[in-house]
Structures are given as C-alpha cells and as structure tokens.
C-alpha positions as a Markdown table, in Angstrom:
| # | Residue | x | y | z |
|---|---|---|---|---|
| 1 | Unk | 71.7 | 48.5 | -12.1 |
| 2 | Unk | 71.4 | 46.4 | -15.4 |
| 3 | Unk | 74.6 | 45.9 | -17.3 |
| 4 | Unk | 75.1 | 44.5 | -21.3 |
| 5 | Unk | 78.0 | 42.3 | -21.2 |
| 6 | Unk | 79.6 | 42.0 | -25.2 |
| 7 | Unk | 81.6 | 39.2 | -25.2 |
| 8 | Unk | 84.0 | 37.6 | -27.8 |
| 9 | Unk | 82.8 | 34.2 | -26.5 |
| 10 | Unk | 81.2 | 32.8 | -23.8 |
| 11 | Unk | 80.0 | 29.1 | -22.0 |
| 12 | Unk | 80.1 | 26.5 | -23.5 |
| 13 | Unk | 83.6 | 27.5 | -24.6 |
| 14 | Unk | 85.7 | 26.2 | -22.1 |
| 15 | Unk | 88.5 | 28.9 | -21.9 |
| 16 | Unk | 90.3 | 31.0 | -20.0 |
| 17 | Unk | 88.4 | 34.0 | -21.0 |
| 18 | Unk | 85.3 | 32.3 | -20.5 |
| 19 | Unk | 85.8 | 31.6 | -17.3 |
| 20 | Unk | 87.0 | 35.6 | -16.5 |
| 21 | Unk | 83.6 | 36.5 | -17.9 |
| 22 | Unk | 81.7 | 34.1 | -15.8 |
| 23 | Unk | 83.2 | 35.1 | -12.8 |
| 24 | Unk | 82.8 | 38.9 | -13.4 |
| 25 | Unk | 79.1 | 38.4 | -13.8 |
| 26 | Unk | 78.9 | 36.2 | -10.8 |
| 27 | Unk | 80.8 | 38.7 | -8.9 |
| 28 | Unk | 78.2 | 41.6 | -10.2 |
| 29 | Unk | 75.2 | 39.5 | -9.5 |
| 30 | Unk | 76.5 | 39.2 | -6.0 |
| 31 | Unk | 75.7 | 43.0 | -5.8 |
| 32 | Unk | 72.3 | 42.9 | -7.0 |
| 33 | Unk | 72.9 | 44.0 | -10.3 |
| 34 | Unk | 71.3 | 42.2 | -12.9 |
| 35 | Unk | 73.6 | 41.4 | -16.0 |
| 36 | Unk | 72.7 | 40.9 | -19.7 |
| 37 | Unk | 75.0 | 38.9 | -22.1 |
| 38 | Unk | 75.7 | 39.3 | -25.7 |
| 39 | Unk | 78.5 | 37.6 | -28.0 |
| 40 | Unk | 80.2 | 38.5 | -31.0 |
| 41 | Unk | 80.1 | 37.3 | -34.5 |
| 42 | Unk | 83.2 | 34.6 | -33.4 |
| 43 | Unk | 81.5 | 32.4 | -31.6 |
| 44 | Unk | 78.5 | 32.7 | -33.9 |
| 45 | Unk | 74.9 | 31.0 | -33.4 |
| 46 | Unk | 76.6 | 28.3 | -30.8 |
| 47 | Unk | 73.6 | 26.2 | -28.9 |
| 48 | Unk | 73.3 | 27.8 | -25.7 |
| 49 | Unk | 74.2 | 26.8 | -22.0 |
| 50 | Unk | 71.5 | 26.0 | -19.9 |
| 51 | Unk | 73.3 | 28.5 | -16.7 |
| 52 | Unk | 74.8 | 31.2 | -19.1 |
| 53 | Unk | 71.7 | 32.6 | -21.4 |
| 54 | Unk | 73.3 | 34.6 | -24.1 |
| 55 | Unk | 71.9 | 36.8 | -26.8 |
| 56 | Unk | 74.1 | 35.7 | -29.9 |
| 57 | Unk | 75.3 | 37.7 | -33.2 |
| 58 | Unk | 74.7 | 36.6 | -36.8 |
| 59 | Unk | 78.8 | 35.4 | -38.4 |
| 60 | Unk | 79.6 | 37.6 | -41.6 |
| 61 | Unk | 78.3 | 36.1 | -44.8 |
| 62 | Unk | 80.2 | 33.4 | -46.3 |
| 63 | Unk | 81.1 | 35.4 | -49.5 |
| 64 | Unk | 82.7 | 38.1 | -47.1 |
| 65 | Unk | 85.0 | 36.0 | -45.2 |
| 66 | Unk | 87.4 | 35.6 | -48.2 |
| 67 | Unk | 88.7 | 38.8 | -47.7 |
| 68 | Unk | 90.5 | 39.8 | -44.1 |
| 69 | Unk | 89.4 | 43.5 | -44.0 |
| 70 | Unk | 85.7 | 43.2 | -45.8 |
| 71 | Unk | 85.3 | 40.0 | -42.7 |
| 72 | Unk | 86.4 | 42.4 | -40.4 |
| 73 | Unk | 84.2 | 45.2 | -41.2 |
| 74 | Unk | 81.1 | 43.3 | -41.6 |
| 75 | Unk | 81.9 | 41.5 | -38.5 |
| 76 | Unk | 82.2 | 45.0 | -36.6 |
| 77 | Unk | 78.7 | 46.3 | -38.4 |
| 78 | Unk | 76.8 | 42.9 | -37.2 |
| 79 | Unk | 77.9 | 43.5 | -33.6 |
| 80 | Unk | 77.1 | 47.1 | -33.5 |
| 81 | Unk | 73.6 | 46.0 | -35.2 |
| 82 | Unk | 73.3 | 43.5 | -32.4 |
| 83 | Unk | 74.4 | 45.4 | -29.6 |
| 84 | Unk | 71.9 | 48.3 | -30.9 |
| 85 | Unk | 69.0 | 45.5 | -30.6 |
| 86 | Unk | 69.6 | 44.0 | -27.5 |
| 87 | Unk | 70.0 | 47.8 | -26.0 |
| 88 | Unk | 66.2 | 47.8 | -26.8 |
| 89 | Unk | 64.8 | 45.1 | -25.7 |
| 90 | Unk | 66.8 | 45.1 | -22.3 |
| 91 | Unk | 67.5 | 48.8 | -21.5 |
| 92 | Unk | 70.8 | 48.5 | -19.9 |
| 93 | Unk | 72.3 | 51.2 | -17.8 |
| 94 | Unk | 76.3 | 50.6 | -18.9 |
| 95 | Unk | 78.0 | 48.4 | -21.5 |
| 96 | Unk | 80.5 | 46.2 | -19.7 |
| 97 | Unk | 82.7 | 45.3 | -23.1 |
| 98 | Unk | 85.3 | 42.6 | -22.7 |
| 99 | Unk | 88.5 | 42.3 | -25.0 |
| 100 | Unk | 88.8 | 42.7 | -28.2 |
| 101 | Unk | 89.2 | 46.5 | -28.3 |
| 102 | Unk | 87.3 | 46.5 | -31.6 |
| 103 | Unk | 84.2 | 45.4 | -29.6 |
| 104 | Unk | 84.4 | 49.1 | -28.0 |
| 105 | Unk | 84.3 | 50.3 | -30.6 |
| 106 | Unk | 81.6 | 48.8 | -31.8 |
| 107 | Unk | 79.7 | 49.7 | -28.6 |
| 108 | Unk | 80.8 | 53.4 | -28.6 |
| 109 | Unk | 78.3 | 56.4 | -29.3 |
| 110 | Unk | 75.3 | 54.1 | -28.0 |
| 111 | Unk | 74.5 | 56.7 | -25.3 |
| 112 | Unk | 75.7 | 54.2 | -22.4 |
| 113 | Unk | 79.4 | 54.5 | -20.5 |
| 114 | Unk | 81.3 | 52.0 | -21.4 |
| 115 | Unk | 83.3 | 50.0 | -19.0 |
| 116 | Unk | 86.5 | 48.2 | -21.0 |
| 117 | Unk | 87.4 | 45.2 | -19.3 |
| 118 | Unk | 91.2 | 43.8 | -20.6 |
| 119 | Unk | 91.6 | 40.3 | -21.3 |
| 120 | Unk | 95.5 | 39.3 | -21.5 |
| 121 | Unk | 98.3 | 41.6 | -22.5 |
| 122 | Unk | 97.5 | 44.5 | -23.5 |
| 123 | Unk | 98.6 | 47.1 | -26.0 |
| 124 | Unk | 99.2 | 43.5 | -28.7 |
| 125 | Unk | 102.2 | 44.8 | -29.5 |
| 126 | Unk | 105.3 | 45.4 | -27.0 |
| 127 | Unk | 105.7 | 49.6 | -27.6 |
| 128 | Unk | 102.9 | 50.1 | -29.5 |
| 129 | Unk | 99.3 | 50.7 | -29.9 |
| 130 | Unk | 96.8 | 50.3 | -32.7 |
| 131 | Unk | 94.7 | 52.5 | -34.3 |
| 132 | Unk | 91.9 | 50.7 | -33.1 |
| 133 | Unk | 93.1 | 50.2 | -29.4 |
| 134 | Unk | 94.4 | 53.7 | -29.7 |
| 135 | Unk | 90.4 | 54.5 | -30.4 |
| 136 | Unk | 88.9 | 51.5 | -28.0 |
| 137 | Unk | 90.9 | 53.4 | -24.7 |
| 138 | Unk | 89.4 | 57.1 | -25.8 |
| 139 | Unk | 85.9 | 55.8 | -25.8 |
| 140 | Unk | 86.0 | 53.6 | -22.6 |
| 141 | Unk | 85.3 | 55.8 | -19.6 |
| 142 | Unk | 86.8 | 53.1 | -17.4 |
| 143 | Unk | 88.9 | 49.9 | -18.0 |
| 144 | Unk | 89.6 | 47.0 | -15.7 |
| 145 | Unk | 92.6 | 44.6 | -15.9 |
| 146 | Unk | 93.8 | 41.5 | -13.8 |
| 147 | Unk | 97.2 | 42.7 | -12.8 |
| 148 | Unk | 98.8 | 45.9 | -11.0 |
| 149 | Unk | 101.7 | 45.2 | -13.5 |
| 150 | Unk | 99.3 | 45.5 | -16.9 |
| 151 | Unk | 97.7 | 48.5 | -15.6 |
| 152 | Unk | 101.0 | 50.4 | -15.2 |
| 153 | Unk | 101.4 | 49.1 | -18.9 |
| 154 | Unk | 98.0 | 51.0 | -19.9 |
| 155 | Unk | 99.0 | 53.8 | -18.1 |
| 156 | Unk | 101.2 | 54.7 | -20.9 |
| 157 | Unk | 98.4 | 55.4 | -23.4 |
| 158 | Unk | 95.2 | 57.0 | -21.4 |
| 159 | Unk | 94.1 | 60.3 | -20.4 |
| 160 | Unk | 95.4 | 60.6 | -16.7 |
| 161 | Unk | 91.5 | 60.5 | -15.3 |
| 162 | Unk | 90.5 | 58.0 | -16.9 |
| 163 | Unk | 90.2 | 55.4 | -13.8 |
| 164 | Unk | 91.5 | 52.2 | -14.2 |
| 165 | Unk | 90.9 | 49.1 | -11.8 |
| 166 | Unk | 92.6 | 46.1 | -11.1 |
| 167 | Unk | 90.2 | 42.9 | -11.1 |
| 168 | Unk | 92.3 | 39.8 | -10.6 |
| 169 | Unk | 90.9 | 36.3 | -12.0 |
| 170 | Unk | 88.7 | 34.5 | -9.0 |
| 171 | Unk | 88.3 | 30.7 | -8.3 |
| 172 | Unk | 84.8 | 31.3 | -8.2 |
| 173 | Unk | 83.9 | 28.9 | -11.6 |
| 174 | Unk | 85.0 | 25.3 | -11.1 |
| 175 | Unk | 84.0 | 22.8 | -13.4 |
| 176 | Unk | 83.5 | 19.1 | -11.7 |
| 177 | Unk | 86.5 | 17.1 | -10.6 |
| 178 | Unk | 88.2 | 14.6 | -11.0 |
| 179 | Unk | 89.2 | 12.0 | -8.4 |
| 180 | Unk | 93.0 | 12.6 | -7.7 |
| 181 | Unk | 95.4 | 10.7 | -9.9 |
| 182 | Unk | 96.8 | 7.0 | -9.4 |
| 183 | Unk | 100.4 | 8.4 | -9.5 |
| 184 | Unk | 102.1 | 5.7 | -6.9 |
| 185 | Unk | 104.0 | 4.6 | -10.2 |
| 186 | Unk | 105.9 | 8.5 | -10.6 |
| 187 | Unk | 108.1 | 8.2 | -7.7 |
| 188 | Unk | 108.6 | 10.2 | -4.4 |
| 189 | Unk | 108.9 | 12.8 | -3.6 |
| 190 | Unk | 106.7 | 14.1 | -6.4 |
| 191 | Unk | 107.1 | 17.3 | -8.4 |
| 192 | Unk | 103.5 | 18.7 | -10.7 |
| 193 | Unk | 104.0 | 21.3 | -13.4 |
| 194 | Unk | 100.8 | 21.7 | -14.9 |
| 195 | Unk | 100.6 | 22.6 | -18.8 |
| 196 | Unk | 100.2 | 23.9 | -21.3 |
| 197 | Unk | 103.9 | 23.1 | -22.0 |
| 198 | Unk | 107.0 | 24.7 | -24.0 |
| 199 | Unk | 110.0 | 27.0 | -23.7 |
| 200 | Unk | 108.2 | 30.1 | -22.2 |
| 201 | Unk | 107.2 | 28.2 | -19.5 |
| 202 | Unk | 109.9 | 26.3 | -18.2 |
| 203 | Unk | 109.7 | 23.3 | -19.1 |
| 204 | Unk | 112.9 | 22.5 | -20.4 |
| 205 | Unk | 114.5 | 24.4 | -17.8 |
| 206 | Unk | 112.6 | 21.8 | -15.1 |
| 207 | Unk | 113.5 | 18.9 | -16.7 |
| 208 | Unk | 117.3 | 20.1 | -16.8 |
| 209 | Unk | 117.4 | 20.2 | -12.5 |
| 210 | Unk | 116.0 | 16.5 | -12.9 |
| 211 | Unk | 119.8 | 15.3 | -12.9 |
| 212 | Unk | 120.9 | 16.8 | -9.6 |
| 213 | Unk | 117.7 | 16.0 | -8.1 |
| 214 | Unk | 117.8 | 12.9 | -8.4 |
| 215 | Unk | 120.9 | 12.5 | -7.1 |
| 216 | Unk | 119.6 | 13.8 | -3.9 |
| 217 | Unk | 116.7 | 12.0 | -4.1 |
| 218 | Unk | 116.7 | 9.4 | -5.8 |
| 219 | Unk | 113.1 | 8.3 | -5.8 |
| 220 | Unk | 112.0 | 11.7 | -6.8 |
| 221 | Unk | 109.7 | 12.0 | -10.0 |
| 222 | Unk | 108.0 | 15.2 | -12.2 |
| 223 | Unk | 104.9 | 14.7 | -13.8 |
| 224 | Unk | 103.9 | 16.7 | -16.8 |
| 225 | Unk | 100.4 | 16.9 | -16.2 |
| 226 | Unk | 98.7 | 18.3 | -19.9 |
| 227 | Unk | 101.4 | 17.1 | -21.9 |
| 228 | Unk | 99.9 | 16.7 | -25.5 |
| 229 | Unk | 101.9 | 16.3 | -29.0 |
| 230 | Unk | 104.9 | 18.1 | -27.6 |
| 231 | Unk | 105.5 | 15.4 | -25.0 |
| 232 | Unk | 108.0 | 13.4 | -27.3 |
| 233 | Unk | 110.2 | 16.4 | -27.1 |
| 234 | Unk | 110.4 | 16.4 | -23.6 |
| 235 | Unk | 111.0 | 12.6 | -23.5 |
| 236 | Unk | 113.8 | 13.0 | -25.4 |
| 237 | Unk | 115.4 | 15.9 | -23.7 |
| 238 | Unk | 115.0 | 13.4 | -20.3 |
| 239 | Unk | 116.3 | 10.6 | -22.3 |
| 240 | Unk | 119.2 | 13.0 | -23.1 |
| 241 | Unk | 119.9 | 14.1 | -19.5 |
| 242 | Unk | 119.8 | 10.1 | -18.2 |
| 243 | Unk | 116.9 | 11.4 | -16.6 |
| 244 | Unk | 114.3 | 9.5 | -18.4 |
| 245 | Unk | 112.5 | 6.8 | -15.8 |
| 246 | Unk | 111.9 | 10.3 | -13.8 |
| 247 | Unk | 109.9 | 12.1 | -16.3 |
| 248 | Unk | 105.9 | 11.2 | -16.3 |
| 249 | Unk | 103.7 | 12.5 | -19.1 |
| 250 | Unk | 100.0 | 13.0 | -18.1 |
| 251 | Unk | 97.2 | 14.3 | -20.6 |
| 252 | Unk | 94.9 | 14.8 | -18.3 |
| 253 | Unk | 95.1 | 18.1 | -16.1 |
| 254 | Unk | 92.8 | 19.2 | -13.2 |
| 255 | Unk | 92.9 | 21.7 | -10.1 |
| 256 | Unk | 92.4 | 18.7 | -7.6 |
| 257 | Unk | 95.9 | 16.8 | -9.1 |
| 258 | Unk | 97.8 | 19.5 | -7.2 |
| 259 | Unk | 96.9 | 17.9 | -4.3 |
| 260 | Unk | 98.5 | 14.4 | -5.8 |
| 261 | Unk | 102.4 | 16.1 | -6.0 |
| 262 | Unk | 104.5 | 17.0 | -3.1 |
| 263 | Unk | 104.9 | 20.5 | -5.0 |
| 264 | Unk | 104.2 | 22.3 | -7.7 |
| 265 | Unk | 106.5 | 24.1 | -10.6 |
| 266 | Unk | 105.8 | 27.1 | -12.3 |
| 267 | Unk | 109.3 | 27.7 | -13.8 |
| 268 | Unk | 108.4 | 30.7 | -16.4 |
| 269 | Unk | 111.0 | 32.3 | -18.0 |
| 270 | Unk | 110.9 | 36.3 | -18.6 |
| 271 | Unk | 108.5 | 36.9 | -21.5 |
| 272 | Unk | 106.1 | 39.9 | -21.9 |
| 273 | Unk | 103.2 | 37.9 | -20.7 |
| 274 | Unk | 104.8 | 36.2 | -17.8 |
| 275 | Unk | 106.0 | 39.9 | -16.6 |
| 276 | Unk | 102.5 | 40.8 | -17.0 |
| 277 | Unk | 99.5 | 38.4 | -16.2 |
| 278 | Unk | 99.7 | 36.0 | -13.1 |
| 279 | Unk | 98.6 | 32.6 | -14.3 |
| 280 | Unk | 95.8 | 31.0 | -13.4 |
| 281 | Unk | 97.8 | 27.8 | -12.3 |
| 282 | Unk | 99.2 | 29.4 | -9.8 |
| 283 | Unk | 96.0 | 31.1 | -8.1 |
| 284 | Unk | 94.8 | 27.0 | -8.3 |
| 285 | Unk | 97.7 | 25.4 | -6.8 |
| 286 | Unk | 97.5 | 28.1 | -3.9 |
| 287 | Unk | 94.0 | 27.3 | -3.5 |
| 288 | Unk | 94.5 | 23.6 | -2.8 |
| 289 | Unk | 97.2 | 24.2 | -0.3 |
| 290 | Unk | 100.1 | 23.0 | -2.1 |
| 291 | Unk | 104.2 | 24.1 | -1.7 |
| 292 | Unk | 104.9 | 26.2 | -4.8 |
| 293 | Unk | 108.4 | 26.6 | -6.2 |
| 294 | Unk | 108.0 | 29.3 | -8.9 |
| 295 | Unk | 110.6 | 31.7 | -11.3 |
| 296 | Unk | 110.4 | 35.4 | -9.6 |
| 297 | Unk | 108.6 | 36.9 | -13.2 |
| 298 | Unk | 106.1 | 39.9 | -12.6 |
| 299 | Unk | 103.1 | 37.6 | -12.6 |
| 300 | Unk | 104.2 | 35.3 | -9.9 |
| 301 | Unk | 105.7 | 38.0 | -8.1 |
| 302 | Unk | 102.3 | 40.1 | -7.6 |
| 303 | Unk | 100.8 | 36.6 | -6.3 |
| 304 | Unk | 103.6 | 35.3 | -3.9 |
| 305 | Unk | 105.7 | 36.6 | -1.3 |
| 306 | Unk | 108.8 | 34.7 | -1.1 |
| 307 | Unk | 109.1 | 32.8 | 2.2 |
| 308 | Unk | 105.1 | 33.1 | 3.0 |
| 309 | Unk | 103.1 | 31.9 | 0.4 |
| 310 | Unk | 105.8 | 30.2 | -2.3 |
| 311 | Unk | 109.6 | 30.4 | -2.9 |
| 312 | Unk | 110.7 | 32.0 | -5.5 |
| 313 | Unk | 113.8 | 31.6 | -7.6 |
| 314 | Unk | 115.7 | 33.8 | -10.5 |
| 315 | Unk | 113.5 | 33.2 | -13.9 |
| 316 | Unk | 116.0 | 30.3 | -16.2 |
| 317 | Unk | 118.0 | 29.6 | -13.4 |
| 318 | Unk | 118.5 | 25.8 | -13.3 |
| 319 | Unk | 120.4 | 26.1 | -10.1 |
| 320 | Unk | 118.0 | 28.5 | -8.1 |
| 321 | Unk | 115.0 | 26.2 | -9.0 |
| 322 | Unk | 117.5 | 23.1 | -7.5 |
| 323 | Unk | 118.1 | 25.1 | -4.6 |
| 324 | Unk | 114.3 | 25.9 | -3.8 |
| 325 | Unk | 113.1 | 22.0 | -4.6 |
| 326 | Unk | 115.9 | 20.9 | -2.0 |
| 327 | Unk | 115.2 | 23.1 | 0.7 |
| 328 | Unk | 111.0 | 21.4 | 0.4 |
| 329 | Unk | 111.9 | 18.2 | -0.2 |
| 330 | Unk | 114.4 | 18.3 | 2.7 |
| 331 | Unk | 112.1 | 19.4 | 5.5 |
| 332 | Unk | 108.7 | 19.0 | 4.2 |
| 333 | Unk | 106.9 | 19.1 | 7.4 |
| 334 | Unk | 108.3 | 22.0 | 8.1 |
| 335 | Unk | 106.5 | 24.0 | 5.6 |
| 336 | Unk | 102.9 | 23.9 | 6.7 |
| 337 | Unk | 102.5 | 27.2 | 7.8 |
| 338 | Unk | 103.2 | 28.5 | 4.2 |
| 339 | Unk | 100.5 | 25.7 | 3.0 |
| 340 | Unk | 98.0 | 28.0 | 4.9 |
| 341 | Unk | 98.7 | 30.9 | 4.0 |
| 342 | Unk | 99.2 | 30.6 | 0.4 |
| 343 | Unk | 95.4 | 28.7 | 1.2 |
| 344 | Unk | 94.0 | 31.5 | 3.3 |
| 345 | Unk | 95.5 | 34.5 | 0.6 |
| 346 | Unk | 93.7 | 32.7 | -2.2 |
| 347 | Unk | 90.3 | 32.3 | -0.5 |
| 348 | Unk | 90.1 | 35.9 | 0.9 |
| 349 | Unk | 91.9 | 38.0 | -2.0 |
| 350 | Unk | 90.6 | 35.6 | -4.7 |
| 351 | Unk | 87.3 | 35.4 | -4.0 |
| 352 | Unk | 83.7 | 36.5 | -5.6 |
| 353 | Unk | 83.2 | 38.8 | -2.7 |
| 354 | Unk | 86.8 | 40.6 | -2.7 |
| 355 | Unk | 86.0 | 41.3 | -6.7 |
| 356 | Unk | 82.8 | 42.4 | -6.1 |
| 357 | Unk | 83.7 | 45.1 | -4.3 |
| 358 | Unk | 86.2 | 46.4 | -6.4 |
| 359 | Unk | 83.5 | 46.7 | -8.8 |
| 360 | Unk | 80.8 | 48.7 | -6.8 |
| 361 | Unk | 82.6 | 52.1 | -6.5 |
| 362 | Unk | 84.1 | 51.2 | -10.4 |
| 363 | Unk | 80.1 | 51.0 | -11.7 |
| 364 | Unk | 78.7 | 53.3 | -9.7 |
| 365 | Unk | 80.8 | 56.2 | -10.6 |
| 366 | Unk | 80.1 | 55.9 | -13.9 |
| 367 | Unk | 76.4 | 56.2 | -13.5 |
| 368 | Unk | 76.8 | 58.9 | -11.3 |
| 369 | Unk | 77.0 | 61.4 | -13.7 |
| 370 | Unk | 74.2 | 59.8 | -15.6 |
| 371 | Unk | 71.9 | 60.0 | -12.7 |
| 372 | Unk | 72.7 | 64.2 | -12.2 |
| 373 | Unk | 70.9 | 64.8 | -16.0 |
C-alpha cells in the first residue's frame, strides 16, 4: 500500500503535530506500507530533514498575502496543484490528510479515498462547524482522532457510516535527552509540573496548595519546569502566599526530568480542550514511571484510572489536589505498584505497534472497495 501524507508542517518543526505525524508514519511503515509526504504552503520551501524527506509546496505570492481571503485561496490552489503533482510521480493508493480541514478539501475529487486524520479539538468552534469543516467531514471517507472523548464530539456532524477511529499520540519519536536536572537546591519532597504554563492548566491553582503543604512538609518544593516570560507572575503569586523559597522556575523541560521530582502535577482546570485531548505530558510522565497527581478532566480521565495508574482529584479544587499530594508524600514506598502500571499501560497501549494495528483494518477497508473495480 503507498499512502500521500499532506501535512500542514512537518520535521524540522519541532511540535506537537509534528511529532503525531511522525509517529503515524512510523506506525504505517511498521505495516509494510510505504508512505509519501507532502506539506502545505505554511511551512513553505523549509531545508529538509535528513530522516523525514518531504515533497514541499510553493508559499502564495507576496503581493497576495496582503489580503486574508485572496492568501487563503491561493494558498488552497498551490496545495491542490501540488498534491495533483506529487499524485503523478508517486502513484499513491489513499491520501492520508492531516488537519487543517481545508487540506481535504484541497485533496478531494483526486480519485483517491481520503483518510482525515484530526489534529486537536475539533469542530474550532464549541457548537459549531464551518463551512469548510462542514465540507472537509463529507469528503473524507474515514477520519481518525486521538481521543474516545473527541470522537463522540465528531459524532455530532457525520453521516452515521462514515467510520471513525481513535489513534492516540505514541511515545514512539523521542528527541535526545538530557541528563536529569541538578535539583538538590528545590527541596524534598519534590513536586514537577511541566509547562507550558497559565490558568487553563493549573498553575495558579498548584501554587495555592503550596501553603498547606508546606506546613506538612516543610522541606517540600515545586518546580516549574518550562517556565518562560510568565514566570514573574507566578513568583509573585508565591511571594503573595509566603510561599516563595518553595517555588522553582526552570526553562528547560524534558521527558527524562520526571524522573528528577517525587511526582508530577497536571492540575488542568475544565476547558474544552482539557475535556477533550489527553496531553502529551501525561502519556511522558507515565512512561518514565513517575506518581501522577492529576485534575479528573476528560483527557486525564481516558488516560488514568484513579487508584491504578494516577490519583485523581476534582478539576480547581485546591483542597482535593492537597489531599492527593499528602496521601504520596506520606507513604511513598508504598506506591510502587501504581509506578508499574502506569509504566507498563504506557508501553503496551502507547506504543508503535498498538497504533499500527488500529490502522490496518482503518486503510484497508478503504481500498477494499477500490480493489472490486
């Protein structure tokens, strides 16, 4: 099977999109299936990456990108011009056409199926869909997503046939590490909430159960690990709760520093996305078998289950996420069994092999009608 990947972006963008697309292709390769990659007008002419061989598409012209609707229209006719091209020179079976849903459409009426895979909340808007991802789900004859939650969302607004899969986000890409942190300076025990930073995602709320933790334990620290130009706010909110010498602002961020902290936050408060899409922090600090205190929000709740593989406590509750971080940092030995299984659920469900096969039947019903002509 040869599949045409049309991309927004690829490597060497470092992002989290990026890093879906690489591991969907890894997981297809696994199969036997040789992919083809193209990317759209966005990411222009960039040099390429010596393990990601793209074809690229031409940016609009200059002189169109004054106006917003001429940019986008010559932006979609490029793409569809490209995609055209490279469906000559590489004869591809299917179009595997990652977000946005204007790429489908550009990619629709080719004579291939299209498979739309769903980066990030989808419809854009809570309640409502566009014209254009209205027309994106009619021409897909599949669609992928990376949560059981988002899928119930796009639901909603498809034919009932049409099949939809989940795919969830792999750790099969890792970039190289880092050595662990120096963090003998942050206190113990050690709390890690790993960025990006700001009101959806807890931080505030983390910093505000610094006062009666501390007063349990009094060494205890929490490192911001990602901080960047918000960090004086948080400094000040610590300086505010007399809190301050407890609060530890790191730029740098890495999978392997979940391994430096005693346990990890992910304190999200209820927001569309955090309903929706399990982050990718998570599926990282499960992987390096680290305790896990995280807000019960749709995302975290399709990854954990409480008591096994995390705790979980009610999403803005200062006291719940106090409760949780005392029963750890009480008894931490006695939470090894839950190390290992949140280790074990990440390596078997997260893998390049679990994905791949929820892509074989996916692909291969969509060429099966192909092959009866």
């Amino acid at each position: 099977m040869r599949i045409l990947h049309v991309l927004d972006h690829s490597l060497p963008a470092r992002t989290a999109y990026a890093r879906r697309a690489v591991a969907t292709v890894r997981a297809q390769r696994q199969l036997g299936w040789h992919t083809v990659h193209l990317t759209g007008p966005a990411q222009g002419l960039q040099q390429e990456h010596e393990a990601w061989p793209c074809y690229r598409t031409q940016p609009a012209p200059p002189w169109l990108c004054s106006r917003r609707l001429w940019r986008a229209g010559a932006e979609w006719w490029q793409l569809r011009s490209r995609i055209r091209q490279v469906m000559q020179l590489t004869r591809p079976d299917l179009l595997h056409v990652h977000s946005p849903a204007s790429h489908v459409l550009a990619a629709a009426r080719l004579g291939r199926p299209i498979l739309f895979d769903i980066h990030g909340i989808f419809p854009e808007q809570p309640q409502a869909v566009s014209r254009t991802e209205r027309a994106a789900l009619g021409a897909a004859a599949a669609i992928v997503c990376d949560s059981r939650a988002l899928r119930s969302e796009i639901q909603r607004w498809v034919r009932p046939a049409l099949p939809i899969a989940v795919v969830p986000d792999t750790l099969g890409w890792t970039e190289s590490e880092p050595a662990e942190p120096d963090l003998r300076d942050c206190g113990r025990p050690l709390l890690g909430m790993f960025g990006p930073h700001g009101e959806p995602q807890g931080t505030a709320l983390a910093i505000a159960a610094l006062p009666a933790l501390c007063r349990r334990f009094r060494g205890l620290g929490l490192v911001l690990f990602g901080s960047g130009a918000d960090s004086p706010v948080w400094t000040q909110l610590a300086a505010s709760l007399q809190v301050g010498p407890h609060l530890h602002l790191r730029p740098e961020i890495a999978a392997a520093y979940t391994r430096a902290v005693d346990v990890s936050l992910l304190p999200s408060l209820s927001h569309r996305a955090a309903e929706l899409l399990p982050p990718l922090q998570a599926l990282t600090a499960m992987r390096q078998g680290g305790l896990i205190a995280a807000s019960d929000v749709g995302g975290h709740r399709e990854l954990f289950e409480h008591g096994q593989t995390a705790l979980l406590f009610p999403a803005g509750s200062v006291e719940g996420l106090v409760d949780v971080l005392s029963l750890f940092l009480a008894h931490p030995e006695a939470w090894e069994a839950m190390r290992l299984a949140a280790r074990r659920r990440a390596l078997h469900d997260f893998d390049e092999t679990s994905v791949a096969q929820t892509y074989r039947p996916l692909l291969e019903g969509l060429l099966r009608p192909l092959a009866r002509v």
